[in-house]
C-alpha positions in Angstrom: 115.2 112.5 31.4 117.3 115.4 30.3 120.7 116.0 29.5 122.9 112.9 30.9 125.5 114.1 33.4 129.3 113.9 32.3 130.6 111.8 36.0 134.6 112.3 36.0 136.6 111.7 39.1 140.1 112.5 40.1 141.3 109.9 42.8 142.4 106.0 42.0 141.0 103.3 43.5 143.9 102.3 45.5 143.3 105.7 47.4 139.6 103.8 48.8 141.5 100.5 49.0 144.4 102.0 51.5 141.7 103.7 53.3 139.6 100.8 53.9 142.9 98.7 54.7 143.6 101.3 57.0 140.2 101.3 58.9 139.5 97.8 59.1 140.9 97.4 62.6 138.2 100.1 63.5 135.6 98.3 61.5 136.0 94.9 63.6 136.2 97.3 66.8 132.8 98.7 66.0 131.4 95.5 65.2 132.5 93.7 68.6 131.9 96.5 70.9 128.2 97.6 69.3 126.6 95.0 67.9 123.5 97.2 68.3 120.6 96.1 69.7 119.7 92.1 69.9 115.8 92.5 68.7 114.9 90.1 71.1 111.5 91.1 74.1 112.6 92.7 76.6 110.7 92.6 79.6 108.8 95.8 81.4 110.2 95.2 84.8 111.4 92.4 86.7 109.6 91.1 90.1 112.0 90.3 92.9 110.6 87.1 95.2 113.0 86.3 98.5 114.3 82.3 97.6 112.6 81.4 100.7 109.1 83.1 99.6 109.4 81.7 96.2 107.1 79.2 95.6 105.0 77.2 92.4 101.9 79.4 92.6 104.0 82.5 92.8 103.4 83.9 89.3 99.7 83.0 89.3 99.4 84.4 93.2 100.6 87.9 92.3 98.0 88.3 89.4 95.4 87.4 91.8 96.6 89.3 94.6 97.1 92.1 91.7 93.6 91.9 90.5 92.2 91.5 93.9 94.1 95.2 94.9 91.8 96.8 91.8 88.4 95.4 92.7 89.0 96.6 96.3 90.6 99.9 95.2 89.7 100.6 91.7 87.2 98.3 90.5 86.3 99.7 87.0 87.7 101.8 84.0 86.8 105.3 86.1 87.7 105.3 89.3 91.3 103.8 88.5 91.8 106.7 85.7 90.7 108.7 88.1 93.2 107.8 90.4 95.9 108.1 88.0 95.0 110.8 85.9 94.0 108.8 82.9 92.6 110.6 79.9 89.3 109.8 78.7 90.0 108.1 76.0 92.9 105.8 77.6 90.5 104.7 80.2 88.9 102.0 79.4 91.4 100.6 76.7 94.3 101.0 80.1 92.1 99.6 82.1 90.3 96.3 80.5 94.4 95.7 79.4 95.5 95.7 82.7 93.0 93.2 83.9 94.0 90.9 81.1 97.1 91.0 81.3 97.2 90.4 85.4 94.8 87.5 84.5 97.0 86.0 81.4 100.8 87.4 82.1 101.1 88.5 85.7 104.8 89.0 85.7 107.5 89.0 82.8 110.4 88.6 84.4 110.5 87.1 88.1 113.9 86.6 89.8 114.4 84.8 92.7 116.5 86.5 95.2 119.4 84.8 97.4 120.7 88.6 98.1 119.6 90.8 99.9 115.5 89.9 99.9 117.1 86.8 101.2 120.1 87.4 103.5 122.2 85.1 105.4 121.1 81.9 106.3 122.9 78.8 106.9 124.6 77.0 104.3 122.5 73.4 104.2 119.5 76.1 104.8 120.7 78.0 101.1 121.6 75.1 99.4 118.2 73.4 100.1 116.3 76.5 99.1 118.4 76.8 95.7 118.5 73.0 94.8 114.0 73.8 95.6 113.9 76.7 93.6 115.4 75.2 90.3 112.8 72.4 90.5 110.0 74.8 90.9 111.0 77.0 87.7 112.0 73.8 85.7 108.5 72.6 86.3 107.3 75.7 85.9 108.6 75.6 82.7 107.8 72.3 81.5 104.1 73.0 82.9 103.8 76.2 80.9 103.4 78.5 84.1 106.7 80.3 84.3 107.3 83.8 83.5 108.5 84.4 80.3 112.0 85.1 82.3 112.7 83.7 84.7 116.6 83.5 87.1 118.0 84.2 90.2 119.9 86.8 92.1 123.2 85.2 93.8 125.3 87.2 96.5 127.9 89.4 95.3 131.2 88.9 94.3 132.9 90.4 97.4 135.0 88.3 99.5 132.7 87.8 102.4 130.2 85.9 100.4 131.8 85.1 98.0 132.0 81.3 98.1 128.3 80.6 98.6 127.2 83.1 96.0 129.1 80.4 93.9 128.0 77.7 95.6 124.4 78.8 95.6 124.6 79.0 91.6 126.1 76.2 91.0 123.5 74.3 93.1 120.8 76.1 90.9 122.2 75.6 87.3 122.9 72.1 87.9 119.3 71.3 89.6 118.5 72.5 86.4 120.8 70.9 84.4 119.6 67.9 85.9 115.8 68.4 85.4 116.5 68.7 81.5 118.6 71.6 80.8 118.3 75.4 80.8 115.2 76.9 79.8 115.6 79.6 77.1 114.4 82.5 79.4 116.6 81.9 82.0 118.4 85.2 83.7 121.0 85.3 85.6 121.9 88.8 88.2 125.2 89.9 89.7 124.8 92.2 92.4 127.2 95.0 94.1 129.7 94.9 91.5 132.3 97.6 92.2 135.4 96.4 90.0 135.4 95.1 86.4 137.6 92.2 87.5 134.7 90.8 89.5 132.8 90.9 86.2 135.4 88.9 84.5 135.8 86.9 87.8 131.9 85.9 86.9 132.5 85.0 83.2 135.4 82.4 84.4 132.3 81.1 86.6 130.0 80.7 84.0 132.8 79.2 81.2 133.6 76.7 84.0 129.9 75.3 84.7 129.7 75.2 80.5 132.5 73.1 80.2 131.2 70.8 83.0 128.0 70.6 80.8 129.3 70.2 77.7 127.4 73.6 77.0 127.9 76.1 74.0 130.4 78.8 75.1 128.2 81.8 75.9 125.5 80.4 76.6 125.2 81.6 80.1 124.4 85.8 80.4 123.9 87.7 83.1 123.0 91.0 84.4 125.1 93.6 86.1 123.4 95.6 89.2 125.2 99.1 89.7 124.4 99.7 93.1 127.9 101.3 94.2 129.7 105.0 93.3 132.4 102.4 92.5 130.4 101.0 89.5 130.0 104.5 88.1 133.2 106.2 88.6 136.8 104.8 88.9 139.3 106.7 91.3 140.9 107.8 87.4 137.6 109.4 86.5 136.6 106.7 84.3 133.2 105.5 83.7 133.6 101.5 85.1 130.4 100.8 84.0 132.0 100.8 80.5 134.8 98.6 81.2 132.5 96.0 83.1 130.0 95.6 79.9 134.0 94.8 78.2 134.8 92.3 80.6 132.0 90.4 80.6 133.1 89.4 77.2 130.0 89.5 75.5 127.4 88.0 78.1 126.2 91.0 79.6 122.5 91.0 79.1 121.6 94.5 81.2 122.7 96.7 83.5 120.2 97.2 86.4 120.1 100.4 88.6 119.5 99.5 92.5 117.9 102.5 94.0 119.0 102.3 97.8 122.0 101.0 97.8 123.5 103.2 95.0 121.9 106.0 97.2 123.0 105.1 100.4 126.1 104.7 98.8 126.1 108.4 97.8 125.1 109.5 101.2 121.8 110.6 100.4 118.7 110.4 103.8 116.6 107.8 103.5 113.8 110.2 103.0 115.0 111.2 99.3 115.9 108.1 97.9 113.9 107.5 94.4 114.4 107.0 90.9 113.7 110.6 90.4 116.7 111.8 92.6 119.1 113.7 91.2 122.3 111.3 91.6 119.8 108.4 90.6 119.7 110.7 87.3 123.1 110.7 87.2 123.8 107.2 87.5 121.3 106.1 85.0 122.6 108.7 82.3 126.0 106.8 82.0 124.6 103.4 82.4 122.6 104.6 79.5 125.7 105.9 77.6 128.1 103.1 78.4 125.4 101.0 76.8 124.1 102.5 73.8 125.0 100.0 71.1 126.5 97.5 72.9 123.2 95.3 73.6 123.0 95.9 76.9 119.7 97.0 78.1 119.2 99.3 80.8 116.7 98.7 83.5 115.1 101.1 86.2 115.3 100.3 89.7 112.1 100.1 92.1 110.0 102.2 94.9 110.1 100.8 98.4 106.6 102.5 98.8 104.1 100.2 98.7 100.0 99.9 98.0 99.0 98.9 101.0 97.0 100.0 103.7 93.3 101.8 103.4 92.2 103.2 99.9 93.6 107.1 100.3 97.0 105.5 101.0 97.3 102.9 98.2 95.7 105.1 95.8 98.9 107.6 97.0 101.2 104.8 96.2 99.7 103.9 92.9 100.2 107.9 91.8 103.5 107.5 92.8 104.7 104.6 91.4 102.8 105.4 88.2 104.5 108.6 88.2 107.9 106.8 88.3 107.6 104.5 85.4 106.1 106.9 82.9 109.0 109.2 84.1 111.5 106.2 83.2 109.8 105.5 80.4 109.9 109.2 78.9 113.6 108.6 79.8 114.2 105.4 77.6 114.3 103.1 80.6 112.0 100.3 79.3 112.4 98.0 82.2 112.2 99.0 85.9 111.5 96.5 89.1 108.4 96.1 91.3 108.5 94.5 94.7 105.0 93.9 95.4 102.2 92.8 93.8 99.8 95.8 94.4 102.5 97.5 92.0 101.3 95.4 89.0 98.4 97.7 88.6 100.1 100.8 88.0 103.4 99.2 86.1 101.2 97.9 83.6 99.0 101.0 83.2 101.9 103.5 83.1 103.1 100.7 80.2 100.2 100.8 79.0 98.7 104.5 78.4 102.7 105.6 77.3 102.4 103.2 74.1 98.8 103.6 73.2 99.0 107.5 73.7 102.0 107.4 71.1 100.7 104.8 68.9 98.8 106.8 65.9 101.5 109.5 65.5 104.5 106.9 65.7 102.8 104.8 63.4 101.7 107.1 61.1 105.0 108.4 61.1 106.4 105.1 60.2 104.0 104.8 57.9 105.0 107.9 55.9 108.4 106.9 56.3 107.7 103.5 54.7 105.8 105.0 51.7 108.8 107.9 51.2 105.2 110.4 51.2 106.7 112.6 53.8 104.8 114.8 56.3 105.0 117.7 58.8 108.1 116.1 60.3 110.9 115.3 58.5 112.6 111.7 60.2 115.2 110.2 59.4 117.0 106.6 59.6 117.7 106.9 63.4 113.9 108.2 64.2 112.7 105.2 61.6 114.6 102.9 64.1 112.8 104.7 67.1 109.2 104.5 65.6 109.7 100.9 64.7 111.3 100.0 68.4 108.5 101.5 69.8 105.7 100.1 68.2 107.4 96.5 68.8 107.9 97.1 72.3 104.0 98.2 72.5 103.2 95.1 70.7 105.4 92.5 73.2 103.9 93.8 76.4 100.6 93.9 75.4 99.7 97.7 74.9 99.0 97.1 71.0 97.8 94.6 69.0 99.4 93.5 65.8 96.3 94.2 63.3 95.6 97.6 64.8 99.9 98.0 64.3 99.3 96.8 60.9 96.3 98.2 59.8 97.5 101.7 60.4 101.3 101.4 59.0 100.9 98.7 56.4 103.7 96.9 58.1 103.7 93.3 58.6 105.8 92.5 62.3 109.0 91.3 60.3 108.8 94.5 58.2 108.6 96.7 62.3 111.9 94.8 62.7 113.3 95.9 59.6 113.4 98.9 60.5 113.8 98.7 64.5 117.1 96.9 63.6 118.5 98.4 60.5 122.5 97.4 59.6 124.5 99.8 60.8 124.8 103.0 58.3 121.8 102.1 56.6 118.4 100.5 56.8 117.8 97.1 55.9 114.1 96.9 54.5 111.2 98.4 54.2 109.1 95.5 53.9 105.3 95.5 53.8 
């Protein structure tokens, strides 16, 4: 072992003690504001259905329309890599996933939309479509149908609809309420937000239907849209998407990016608004920062070009599309929004080929990691955390399989979430 080392130190413990009494306001800051990440799915997009077009077969109707698009368009492994550029060797394994998951999990997250997909309608003509629409998805629910999540988009907290954006979710939540209670994937969205008090004005909202419920404080989230300059930058300079994650108090699920309006917003001709414009960048970057660690998840917004039409043209908007989500993706936007079902396809093959193209060197990274035997690159905790998010999220949407996970790092799921969600400052297992 060698000659034992003589350990002598010069400061008193108080010195640590002061220090540590000194910081522990900071250490309950850090804990409150980033909690870090929950560990919980979260979904590859989210499908937007008009209240009025929202109906029981909905889910089940957009596989098959789905599915129906590739045996018109792309009906084997081929001629849709072919389409989209596929490597050889992703072809078949992209494609034969795609199908199977269009036939067994069509959509992840579907919201029903009261906003703009919906517009303004009379009030008995909203109120009836609401009170419908929370009997469809609790029955959807009880039949095992649903999407895994599954919520609705209210109007905005502005003064001119104000009143039945509140009405409209009260009419929802307490048809639901009423059928047998919330169902665990239930999401709630809050569009055009412009000010942090309309955030907090939402939470008050939310505390008041709990009390009326006798429900657990908290136990209503929602979503944030930034759709407005407003929700990016405050007249002080200030990033307000960082003060409206604050005010929501905790129950802020994600902050999702609304393509048009935010580029409308910034002046920007119809022509050029995507998810690839520059101020869409922009916007996305601080949503991204005012996030990080917080729990909030940040979600891409859509393309309003659509597959449809004869094959040169929907193969056009598949390319597209595709295009857009791997771009996202590269860009640690896990979650983006599709608003027809002909963009199934490509959504789940961009999903697809990103995680199974990664999949040997992240988990033989992890793997190495795991087993301290090192390699050509040297990662650390934080990159630990990456490979082990990564291979999870691969695993939840249906790109990887847990024995071909586990075969190649050794790691049982519970030892992936080890290591996706370490403690902060350290890493909390390396289990097998």
């Amino acid at each position: 072992m060698g000659q034992q080392e003589n350990v002598a130190t010069s400061l008193a413990g108080a010195v640590a003690e002061e220090i540590g009494a000194s910081l522990a306001p900071v250490d309950a800051e850090l804990a409150r504001r980033y909690p870090g990440d929950p560990g919980t799915r979260q979904p590859v997009h989210t499908v937007y259905v008009p209240g009025d077009a929202f109906a029981a077969d909905t889910v089940r109707s957009w596989g098959d329309r789905a599915l129906a698009a590739l045996d018109e368009h792309a009906p084997d492994a081929a001629s849709f890599a072919a389409v989209l550029g596929l490597a050889d060797e992703l072809a078949e394994p992209v494609y034969s996933r795609v199908r199977a998951k269009l036939g067994r999990e069509p959509i992840e997250d579907l919201r029903i939309d009261f906003e703009d997909g919906y517009g303004p309608r009379p009030d008995a003509e909203e109120d009836e479509t609401a009170a419908r629409a929370a009997r469809l998805v609790a029955e959807a629910y009880e039949k095992g149908t649903a999407a895994p999540y599954t919520g609705i988009r209210v109007k905005c907290m502005e003064a001119a609809v104000r009143d039945r954006g509140i009405r409209t979710l009260d009419v929802f939540l307490t048809g639901l309420m009423a059928a047998g209670g919330l169902p665990d994937g239930l999401v709630l969205t809050l569009p055009k937000v412009t000010y942090a008090e309309q955030v907090s004005a939402f939470v008050r909202l939310l505390e008041a239907f709990e009390k009326a419920h006798a429900l657990d404080a908290g136990r209503l989230g929602f979503e944030i849209q930034i759709e407005t300059s407003q929700a990016v930058l405050a007249t002080d300079g200030t990033a307000t998407v960082a003060r409206m994650i604050q005010a929501a108090e905790g129950r802020a699920t994600g902050l999702h990016y609304g393509t048009f309006d935010y580029s409308a917003c910034l002046g920007v001709s119809a022509a050029y608004q995507a998810g690839d414009h520059p101020a869409a960048d922009h916007a996305k970057a601080v949503m991204q920062v005012a996030a990080a660690g917080t729990g909030v998840r940040v979600s891409d917004g859509s393309t309003n070009v659509l597959p449809v039409g004869p094959a040169e043209q929907v193969h056009a908007a598949w390319r597209l599309h595709y295009g857009l989500t791997r771009r996202a993706l590269a860009r640690a936007y896990y979650q983006g929004w599709d608003m027809h079902p002909g963009h199934l396809p490509t959504r789940y093959a961009a999903v697809f080929a990103f995680y199974r193209e990664g999949f040997e060197q992240a988990a033989d990274r992890l793997a190495r990691y795991a087993d301290r035997t090192g390699g050509d690159v040297l990662d650390e905790p934080a990159t630990a955390k990456a490979l082990g998010g990564y291979l999870l999220r691969g695993l939840d949407c249906g790109a990887l399989d847990l024995a071909e996970v586990t075969g190649r790092t050794g790691l049982s799921r519970a030892g992936l979430e080890g290591f996706a969600a370490p403690r902060r400052g350290g890493l909390t297992a390396s289990a097998q």
